[in-house]
py3Dmol code that shows the C-alpha trace and the ligand (Angstrom):
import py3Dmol

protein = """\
ATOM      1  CA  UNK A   1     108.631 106.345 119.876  1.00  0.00           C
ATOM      2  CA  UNK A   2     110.684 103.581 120.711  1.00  0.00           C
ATOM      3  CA  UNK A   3     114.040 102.588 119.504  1.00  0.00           C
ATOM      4  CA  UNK A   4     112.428  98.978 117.747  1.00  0.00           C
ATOM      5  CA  UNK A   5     109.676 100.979 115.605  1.00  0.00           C
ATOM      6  CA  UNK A   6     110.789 100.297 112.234  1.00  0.00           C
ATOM      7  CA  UNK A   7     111.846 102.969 109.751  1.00  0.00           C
ATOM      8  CA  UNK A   8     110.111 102.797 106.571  1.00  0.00           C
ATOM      9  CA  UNK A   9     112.025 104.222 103.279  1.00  0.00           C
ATOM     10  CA  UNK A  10     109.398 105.772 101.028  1.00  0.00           C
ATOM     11  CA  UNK A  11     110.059 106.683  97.092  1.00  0.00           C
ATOM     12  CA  UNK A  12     107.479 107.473  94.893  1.00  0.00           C
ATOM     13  CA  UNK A  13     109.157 107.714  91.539  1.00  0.00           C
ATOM     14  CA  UNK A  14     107.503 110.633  89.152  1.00  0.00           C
ATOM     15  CA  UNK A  15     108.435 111.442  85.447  1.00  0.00           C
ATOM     16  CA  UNK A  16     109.960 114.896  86.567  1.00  0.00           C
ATOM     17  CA  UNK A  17     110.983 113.796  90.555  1.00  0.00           C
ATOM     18  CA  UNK A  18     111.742 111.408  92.583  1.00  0.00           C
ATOM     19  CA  UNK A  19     110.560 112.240  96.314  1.00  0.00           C
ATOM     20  CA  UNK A  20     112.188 110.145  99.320  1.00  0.00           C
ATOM     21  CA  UNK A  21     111.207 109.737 102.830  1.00  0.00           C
ATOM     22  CA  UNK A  22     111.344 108.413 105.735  1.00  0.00           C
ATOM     23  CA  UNK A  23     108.953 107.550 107.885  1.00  0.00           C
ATOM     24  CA  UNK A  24     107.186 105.410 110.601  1.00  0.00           C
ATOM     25  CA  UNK A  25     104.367 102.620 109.836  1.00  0.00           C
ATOM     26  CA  UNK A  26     101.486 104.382 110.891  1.00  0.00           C
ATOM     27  CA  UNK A  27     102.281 107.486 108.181  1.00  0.00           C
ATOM     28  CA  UNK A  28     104.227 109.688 110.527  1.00  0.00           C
ATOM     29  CA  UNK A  29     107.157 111.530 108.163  1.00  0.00           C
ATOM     30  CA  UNK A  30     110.249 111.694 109.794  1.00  0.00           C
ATOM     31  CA  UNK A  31     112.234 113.502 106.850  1.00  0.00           C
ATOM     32  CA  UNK A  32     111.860 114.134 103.126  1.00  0.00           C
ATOM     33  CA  UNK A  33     113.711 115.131 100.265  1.00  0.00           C
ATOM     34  CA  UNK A  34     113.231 115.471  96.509  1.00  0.00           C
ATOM     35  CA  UNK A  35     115.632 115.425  93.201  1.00  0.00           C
ATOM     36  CA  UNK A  36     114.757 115.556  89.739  1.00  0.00           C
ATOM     37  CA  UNK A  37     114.751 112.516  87.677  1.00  0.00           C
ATOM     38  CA  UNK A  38     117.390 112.812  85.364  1.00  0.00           C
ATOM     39  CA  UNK A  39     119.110 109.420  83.756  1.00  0.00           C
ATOM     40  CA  UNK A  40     118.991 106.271  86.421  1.00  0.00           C
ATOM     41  CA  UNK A  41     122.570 106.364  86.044  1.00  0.00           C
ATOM     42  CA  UNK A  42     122.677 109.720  87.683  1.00  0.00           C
ATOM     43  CA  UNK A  43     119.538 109.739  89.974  1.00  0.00           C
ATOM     44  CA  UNK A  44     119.491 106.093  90.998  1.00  0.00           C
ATOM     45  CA  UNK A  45     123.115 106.497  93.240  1.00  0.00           C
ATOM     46  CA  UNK A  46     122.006 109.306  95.045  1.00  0.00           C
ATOM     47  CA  UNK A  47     118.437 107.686  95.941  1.00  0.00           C
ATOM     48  CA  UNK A  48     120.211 104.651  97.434  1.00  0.00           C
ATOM     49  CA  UNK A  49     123.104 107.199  99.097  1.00  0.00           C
ATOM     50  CA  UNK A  50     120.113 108.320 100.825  1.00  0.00           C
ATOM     51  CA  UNK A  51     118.315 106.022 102.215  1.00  0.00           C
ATOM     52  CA  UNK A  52     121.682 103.889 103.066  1.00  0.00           C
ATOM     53  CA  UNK A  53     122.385 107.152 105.156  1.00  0.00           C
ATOM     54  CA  UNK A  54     119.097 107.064 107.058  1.00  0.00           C
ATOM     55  CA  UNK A  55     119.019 103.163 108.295  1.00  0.00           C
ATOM     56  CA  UNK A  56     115.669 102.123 107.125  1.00  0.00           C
ATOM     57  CA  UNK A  57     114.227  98.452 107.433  1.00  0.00           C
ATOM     58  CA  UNK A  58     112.045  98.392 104.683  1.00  0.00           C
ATOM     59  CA  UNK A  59     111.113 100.286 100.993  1.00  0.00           C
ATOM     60  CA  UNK A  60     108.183 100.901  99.401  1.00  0.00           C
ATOM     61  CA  UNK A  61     108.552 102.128  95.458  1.00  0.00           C
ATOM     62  CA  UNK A  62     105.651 103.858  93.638  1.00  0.00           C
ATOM     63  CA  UNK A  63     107.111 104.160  90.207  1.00  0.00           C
ATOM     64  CA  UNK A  64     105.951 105.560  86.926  1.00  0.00           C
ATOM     65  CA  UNK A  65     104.962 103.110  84.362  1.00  0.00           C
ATOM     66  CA  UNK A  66     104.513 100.772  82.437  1.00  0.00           C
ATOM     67  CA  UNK A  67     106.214  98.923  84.764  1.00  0.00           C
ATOM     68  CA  UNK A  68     106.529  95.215  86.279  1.00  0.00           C
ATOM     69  CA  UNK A  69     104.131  94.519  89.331  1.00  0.00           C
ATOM     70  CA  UNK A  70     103.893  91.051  89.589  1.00  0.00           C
ATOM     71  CA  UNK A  71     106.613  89.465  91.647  1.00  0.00           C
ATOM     72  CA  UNK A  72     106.057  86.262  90.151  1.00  0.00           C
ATOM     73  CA  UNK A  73     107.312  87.360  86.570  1.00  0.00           C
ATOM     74  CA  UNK A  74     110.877  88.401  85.714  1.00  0.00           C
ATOM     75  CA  UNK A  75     110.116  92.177  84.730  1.00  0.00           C
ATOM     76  CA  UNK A  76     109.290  92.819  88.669  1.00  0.00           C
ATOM     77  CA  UNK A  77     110.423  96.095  89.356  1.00  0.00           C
ATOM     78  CA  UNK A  78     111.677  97.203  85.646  1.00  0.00           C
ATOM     79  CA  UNK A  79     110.899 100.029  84.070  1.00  0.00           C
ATOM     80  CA  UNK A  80     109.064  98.624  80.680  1.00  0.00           C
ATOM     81  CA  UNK A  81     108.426 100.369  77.296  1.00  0.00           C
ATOM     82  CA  UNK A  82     108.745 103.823  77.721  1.00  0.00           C
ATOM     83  CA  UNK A  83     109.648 107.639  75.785  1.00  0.00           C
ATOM     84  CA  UNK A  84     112.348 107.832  78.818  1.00  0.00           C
ATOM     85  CA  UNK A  85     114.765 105.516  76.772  1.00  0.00           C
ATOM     86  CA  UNK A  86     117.017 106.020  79.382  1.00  0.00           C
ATOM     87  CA  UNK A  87     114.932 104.278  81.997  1.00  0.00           C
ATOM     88  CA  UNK A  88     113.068 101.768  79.293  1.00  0.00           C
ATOM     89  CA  UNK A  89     113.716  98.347  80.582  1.00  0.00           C
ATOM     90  CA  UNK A  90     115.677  99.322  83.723  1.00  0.00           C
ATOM     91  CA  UNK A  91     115.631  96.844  86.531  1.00  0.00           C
ATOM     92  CA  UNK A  92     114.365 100.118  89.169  1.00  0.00           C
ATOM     93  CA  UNK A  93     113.546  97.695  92.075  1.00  0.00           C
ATOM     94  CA  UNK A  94     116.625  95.233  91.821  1.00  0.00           C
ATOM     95  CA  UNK A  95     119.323  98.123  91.567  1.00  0.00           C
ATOM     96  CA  UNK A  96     117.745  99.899  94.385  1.00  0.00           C
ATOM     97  CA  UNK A  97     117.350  96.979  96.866  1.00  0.00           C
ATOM     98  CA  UNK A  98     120.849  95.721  95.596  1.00  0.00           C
ATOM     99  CA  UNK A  99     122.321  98.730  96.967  1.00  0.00           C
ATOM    100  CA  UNK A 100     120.292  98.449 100.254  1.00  0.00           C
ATOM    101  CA  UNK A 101     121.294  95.270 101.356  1.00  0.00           C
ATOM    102  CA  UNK A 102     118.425  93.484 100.368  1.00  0.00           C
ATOM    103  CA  UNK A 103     116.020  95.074 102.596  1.00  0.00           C
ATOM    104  CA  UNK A 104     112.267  93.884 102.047  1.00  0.00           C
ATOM    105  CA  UNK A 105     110.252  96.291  99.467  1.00  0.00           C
ATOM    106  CA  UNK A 106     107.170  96.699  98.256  1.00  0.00           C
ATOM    107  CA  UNK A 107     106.381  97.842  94.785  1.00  0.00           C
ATOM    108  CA  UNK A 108     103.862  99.084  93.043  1.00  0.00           C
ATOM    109  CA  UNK A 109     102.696 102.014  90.181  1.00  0.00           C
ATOM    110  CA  UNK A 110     102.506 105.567  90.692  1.00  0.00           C
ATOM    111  CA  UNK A 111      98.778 105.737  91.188  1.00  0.00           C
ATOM    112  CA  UNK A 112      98.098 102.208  92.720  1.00  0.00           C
ATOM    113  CA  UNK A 113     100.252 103.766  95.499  1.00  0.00           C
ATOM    114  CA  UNK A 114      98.295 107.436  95.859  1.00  0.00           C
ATOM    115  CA  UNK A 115      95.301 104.845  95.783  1.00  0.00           C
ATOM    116  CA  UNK A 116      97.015 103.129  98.674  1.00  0.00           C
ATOM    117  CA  UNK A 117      97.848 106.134 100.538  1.00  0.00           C
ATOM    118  CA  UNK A 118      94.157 107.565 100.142  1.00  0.00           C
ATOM    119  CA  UNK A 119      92.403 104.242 100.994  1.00  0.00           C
ATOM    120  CA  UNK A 120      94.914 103.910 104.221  1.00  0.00           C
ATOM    121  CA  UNK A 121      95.687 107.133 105.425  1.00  0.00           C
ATOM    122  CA  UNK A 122      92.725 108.966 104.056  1.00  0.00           C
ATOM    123  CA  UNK A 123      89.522 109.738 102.754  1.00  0.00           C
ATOM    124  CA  UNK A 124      88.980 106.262 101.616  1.00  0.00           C
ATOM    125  CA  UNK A 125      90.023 104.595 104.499  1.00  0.00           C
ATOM    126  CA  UNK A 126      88.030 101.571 105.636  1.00  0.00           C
ATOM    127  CA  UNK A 127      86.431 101.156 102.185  1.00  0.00           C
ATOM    128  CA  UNK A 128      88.258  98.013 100.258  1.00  0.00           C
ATOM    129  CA  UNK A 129      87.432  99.042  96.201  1.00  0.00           C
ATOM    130  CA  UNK A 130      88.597 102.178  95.800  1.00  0.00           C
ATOM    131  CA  UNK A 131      89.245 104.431  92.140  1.00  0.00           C
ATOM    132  CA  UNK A 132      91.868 106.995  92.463  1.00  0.00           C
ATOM    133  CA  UNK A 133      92.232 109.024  89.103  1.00  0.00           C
ATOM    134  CA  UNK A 134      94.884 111.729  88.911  1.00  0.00           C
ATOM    135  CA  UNK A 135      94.384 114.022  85.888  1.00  0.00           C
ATOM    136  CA  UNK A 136      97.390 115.915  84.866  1.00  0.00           C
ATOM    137  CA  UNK A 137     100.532 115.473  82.159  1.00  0.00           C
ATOM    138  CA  UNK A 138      98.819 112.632  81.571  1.00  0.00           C
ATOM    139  CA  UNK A 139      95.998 110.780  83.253  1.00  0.00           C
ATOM    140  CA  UNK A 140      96.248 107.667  85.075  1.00  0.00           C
ATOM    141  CA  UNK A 141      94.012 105.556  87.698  1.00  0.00           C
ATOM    142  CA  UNK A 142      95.088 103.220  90.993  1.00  0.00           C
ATOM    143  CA  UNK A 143      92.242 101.178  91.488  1.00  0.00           C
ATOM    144  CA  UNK A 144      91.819  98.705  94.525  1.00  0.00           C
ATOM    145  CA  UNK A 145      89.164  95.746  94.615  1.00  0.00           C
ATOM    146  CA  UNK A 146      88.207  93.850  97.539  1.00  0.00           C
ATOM    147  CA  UNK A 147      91.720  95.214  99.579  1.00  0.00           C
ATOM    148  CA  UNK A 148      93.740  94.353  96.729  1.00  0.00           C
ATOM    149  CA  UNK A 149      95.925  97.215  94.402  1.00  0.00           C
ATOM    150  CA  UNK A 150      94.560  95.793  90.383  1.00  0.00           C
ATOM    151  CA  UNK A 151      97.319  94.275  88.440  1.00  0.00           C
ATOM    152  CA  UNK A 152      95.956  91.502  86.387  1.00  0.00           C
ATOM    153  CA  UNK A 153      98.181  90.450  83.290  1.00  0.00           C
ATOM    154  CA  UNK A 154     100.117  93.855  83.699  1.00  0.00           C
ATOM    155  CA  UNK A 155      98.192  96.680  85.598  1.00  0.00           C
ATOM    156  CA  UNK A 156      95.500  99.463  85.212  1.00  0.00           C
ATOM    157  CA  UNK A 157      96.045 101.984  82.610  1.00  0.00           C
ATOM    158  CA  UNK A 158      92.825 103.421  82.368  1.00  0.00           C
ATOM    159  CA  UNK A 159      93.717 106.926  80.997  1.00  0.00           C
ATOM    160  CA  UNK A 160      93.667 105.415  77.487  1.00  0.00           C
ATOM    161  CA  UNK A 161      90.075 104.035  77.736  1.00  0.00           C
ATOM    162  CA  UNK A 162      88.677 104.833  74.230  1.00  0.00           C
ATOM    163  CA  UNK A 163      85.907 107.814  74.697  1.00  0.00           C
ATOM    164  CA  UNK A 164      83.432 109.478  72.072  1.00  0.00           C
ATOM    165  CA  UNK A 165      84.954 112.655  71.052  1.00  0.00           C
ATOM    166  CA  UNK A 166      82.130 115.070  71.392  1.00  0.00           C
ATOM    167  CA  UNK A 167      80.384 117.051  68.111  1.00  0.00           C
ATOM    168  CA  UNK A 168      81.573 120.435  69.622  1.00  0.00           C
ATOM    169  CA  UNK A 169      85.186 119.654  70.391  1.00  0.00           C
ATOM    170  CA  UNK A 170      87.304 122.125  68.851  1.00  0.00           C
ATOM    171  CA  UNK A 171      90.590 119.897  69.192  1.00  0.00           C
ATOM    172  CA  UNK A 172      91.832 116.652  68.865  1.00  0.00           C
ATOM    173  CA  UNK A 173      93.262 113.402  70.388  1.00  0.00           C
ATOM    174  CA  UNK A 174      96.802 114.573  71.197  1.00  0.00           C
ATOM    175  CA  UNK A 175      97.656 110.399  72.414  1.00  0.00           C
ATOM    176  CA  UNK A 176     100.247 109.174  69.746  1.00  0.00           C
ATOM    177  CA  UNK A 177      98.487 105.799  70.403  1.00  0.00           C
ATOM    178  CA  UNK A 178      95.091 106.432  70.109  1.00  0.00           C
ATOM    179  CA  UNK A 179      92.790 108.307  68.453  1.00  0.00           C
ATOM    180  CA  UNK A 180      90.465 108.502  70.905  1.00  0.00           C
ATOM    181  CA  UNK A 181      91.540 108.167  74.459  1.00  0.00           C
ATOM    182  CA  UNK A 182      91.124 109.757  77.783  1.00  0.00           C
ATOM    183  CA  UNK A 183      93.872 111.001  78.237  1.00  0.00           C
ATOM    184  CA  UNK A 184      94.686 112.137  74.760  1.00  0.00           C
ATOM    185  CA  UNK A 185      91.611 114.079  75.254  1.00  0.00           C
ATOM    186  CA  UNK A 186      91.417 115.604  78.230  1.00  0.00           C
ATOM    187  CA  UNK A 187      95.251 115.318  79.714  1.00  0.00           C
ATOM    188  CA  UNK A 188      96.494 118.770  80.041  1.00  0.00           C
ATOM    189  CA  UNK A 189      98.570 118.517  77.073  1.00  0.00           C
ATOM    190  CA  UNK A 190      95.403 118.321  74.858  1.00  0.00           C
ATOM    191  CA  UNK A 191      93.510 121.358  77.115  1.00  0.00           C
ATOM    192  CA  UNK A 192      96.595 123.557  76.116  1.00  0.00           C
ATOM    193  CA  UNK A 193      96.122 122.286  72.333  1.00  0.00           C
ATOM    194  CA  UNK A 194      92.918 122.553  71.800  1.00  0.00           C
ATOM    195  CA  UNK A 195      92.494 126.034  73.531  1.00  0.00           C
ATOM    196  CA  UNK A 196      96.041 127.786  73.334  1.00  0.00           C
ATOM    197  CA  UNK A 197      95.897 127.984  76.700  1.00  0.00           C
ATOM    198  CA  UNK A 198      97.323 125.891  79.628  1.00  0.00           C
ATOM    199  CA  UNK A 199      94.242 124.752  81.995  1.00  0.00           C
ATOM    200  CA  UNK A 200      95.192 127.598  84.969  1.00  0.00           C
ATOM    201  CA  UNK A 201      95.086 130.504  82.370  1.00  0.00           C
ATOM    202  CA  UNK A 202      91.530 129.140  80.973  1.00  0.00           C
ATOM    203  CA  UNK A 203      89.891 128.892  84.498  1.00  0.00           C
ATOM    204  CA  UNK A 204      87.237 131.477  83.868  1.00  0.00           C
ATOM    205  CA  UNK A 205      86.371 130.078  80.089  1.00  0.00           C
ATOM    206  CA  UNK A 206      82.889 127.735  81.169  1.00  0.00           C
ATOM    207  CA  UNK A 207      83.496 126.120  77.726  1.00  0.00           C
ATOM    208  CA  UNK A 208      86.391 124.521  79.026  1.00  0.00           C
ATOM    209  CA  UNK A 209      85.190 122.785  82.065  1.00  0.00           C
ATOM    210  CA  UNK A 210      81.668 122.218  80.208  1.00  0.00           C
ATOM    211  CA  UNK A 211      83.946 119.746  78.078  1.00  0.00           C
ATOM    212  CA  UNK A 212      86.147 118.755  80.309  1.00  0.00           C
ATOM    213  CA  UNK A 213      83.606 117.522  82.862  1.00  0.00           C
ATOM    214  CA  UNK A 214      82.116 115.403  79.845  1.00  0.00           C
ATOM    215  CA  UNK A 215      85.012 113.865  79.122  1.00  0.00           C
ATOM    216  CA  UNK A 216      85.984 112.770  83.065  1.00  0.00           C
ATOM    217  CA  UNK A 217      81.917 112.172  83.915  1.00  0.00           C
ATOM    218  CA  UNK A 218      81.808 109.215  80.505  1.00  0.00           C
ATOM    219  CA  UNK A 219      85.114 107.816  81.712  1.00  0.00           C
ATOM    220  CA  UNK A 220      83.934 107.538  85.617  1.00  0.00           C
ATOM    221  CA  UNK A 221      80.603 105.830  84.143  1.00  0.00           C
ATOM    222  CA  UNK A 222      82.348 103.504  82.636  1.00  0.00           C
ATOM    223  CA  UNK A 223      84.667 102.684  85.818  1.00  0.00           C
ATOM    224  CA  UNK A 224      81.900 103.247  88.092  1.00  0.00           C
ATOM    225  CA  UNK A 225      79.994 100.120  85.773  1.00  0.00           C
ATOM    226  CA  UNK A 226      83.337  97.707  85.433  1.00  0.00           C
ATOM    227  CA  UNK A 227      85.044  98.286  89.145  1.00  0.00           C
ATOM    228  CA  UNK A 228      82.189  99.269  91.473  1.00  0.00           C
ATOM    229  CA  UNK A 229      84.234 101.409  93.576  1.00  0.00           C
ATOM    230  CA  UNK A 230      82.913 102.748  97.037  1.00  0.00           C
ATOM    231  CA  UNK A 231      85.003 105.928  96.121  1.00  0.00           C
ATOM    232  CA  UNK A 232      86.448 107.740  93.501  1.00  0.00           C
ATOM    233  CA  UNK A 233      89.324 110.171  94.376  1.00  0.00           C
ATOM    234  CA  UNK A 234      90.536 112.732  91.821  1.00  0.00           C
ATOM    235  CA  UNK A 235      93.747 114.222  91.644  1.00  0.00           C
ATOM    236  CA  UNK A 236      96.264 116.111  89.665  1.00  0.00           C
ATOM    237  CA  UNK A 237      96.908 119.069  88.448  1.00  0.00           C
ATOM    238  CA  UNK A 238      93.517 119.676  85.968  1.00  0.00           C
ATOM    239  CA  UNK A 239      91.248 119.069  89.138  1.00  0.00           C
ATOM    240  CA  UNK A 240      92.743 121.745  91.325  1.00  0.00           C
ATOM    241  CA  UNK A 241      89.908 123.415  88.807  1.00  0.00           C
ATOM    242  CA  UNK A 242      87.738 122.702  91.916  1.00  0.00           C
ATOM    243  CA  UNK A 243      84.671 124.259  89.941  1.00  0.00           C
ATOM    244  CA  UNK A 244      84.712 121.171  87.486  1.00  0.00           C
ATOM    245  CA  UNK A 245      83.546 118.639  90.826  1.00  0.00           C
ATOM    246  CA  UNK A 246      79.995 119.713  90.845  1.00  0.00           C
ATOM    247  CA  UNK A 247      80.025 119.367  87.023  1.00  0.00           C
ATOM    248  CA  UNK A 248      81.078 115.614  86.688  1.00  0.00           C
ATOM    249  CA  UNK A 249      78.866 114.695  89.655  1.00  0.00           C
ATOM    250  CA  UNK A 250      75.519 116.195  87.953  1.00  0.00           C
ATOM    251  CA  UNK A 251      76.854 114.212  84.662  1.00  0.00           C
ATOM    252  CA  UNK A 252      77.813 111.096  86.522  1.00  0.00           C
ATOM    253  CA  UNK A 253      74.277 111.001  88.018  1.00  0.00           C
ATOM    254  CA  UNK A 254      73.093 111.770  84.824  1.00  0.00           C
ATOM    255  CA  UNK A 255      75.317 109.212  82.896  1.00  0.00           C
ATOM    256  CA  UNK A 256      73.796 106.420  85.181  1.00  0.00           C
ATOM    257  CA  UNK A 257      70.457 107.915  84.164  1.00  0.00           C
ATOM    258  CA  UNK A 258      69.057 106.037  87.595  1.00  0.00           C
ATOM    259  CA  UNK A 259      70.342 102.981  86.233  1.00  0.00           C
ATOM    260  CA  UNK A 260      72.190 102.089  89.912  1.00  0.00           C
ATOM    261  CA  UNK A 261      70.896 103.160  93.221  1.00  0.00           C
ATOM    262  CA  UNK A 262      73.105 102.940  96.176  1.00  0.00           C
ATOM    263  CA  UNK A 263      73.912 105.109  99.111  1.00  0.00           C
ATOM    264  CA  UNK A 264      76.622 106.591  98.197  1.00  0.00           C
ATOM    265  CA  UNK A 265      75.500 107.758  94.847  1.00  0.00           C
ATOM    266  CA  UNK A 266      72.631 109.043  96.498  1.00  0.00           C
ATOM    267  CA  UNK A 267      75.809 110.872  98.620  1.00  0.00           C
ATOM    268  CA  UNK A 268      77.615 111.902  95.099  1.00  0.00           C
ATOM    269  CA  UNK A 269      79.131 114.778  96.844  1.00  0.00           C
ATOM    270  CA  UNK A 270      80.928 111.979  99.372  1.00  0.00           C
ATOM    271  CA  UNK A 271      81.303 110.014  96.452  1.00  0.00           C
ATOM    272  CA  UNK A 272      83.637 111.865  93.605  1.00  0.00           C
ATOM    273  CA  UNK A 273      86.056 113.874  95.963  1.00  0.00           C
ATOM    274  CA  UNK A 274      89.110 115.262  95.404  1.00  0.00           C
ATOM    275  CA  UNK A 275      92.429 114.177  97.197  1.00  0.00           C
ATOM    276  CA  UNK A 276      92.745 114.035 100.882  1.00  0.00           C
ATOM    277  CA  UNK A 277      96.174 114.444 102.028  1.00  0.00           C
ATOM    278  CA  UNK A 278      97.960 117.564 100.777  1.00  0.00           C
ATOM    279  CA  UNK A 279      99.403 116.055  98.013  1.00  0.00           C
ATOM    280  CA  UNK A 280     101.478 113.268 100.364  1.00  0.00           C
ATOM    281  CA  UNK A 281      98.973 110.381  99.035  1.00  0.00           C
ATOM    282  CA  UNK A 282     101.819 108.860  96.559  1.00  0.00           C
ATOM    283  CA  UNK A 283     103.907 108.848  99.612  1.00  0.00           C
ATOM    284  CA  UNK A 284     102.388 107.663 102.530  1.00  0.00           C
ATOM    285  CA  UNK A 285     101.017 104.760  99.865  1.00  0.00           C
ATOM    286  CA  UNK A 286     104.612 104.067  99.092  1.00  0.00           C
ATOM    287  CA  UNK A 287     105.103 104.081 103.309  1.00  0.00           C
ATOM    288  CA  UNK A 288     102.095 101.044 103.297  1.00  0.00           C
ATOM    289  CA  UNK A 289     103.916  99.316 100.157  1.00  0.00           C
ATOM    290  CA  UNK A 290     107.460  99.388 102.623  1.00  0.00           C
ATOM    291  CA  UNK A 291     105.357  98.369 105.773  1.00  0.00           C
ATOM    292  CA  UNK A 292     103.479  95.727 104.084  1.00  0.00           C
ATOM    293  CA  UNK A 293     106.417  94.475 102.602  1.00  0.00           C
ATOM    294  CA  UNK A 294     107.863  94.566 105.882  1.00  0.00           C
ATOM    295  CA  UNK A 295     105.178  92.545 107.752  1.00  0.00           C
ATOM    296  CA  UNK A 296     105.282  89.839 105.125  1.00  0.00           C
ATOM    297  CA  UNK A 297     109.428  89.409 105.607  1.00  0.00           C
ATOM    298  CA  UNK A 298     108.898  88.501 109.507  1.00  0.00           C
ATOM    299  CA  UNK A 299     105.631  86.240 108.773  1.00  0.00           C
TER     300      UNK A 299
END
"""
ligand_1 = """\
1
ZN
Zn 95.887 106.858 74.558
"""
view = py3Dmol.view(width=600, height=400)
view.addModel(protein, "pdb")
view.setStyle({"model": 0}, {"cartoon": {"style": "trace"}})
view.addModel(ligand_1, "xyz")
view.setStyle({"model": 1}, {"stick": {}})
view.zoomTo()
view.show()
């Protein structure tokens, strides 16, 4: 390596951690770290201690949301409405770069950047509209069109698309906002509710993935329809149940009921896949967001 390859500062910002890096443009981590996120107060100091100490030319923030991705408006980089009071309008980006000189950054939401990271570093790379759910705490997609991460009038938050809750669902929607979402359905929080259990205990109990699997196969249908991704990617917690993947692909299929015919439904198991970099997607995406942001400073 030489001495002019540029160090990029990597954070993707979680509900429960914040992990840092360092690491060079093509994905190559030099050093990481991780600390819990606790008040920005507290947490924010020590981020920007760090990377100060490490001499890095660029950042790239993957933070949880809502939160402001359009540079153009004034909420750009603030937290927005959120249960973390603390953090609930908190300019994120602004403190961060104001305590790193002003480096260029790139920012972006949690999953928008594991989208990144897949579609640049991994299974998805090379394909330009891209879907990457993670299904966990809560459920969230990234999605990319046409090389582009989605933001539109705020961005993506298609864990709360409304579903039909099915006849012979014991539980309920568990989303204080909805009464019928996604994720208030099928979030892990609602697979503990509904069956007493949290998912890993309830791995053997069919049942569970049976509705499960119905619940992730209508919502793919419907992004499948509106984005027309070349790939869907699905990670978080719930999926590690790898026996649910055949499941939603035979109800995909059967969702579309023939309706589409393209290669790579005809290659479902290519198709719906789960994540392809060891759990470093959200930060090698956050490494692209710091490169990117990088390459657009010297233009
Ligand atoms: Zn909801």
């Amino acid at each position: 390596m030489s001495e002019s390859t540029p160090r990029i500062g990597a954070l993707e910002a979680g509900g429960t951690k914040m992990v840092m890096a360092v690491a060079t443009p093509d994905g190559t981590i030099l050093e990481d770290t991780a600390i819990p996120t606790t008040a920005p107060a507290d947490c924010v100091p020590q981020m920007i201690e760090w990377f100060a100490a490490r001499d890095i030319d660029a950042l790239g923030v993957a933070a949880f949301g809502p939160t402001g991705v359009d540079p153009k408006k004034d909420n750009f980089g603030y937290i927005l409405k959120t249960p973390k009071l603390e953090w609930a309008g908190y300019d994120f980006l602004g403190t961060l770069r104001r305590g790193l000189n002003m480096i260029p950054a790139g920012y972006d939401t949690d999953v928008n950047g594991s989208c990144l990271g897949e579609a640049t570093f991994g299974c998805a790379r090379g394909l330009d509209t891209v879907l990457y759910l993670t299904i966990g705490t809560g459920i969230g997609a990234g999605v990319m069109v046409n090389g582009q991460l989605l933001h539109g009038m705020l961005h993506p938050e298609a864990g709360h698309i409304m579903l039909h809750k099915r006849d012979n669902d014991p539980g309920e929607c568990v989303c204080p906002f909805h009464e019928g979402c996604f994720e208030g359905l099928a979030a892990g929080p609602s697979i503990e509710k509904r069956w007493g259990a949290k998912g890993v205990e309830l791995a053997e109990r069919m049942e569970v993935w049976e509705l499960e699997s119905d619940y992730i196969a209508e919502a793919l249908t419907d992004y499948i329809m509106s984005f027309s991704p070349q790939k869907i990617i699905l990670g978080g917690g719930v999926m590690k149940q790898e026996q649910m993947f055949p499941l939603v692909r035979k109800k995909v299929l059967a969702n579309i009921a023939g309706y589409l015919d393209t290669p790579e439904l005809a290659d479902i198991d290519n198709y719906i896949v789960p994540n392809s970099l060891n759990e470093m997607q959200g930060i090698l995406g956050c490494v692209e967001l710091g490169r990117r942001a990088l390459v657009a400073a010297q233009a």
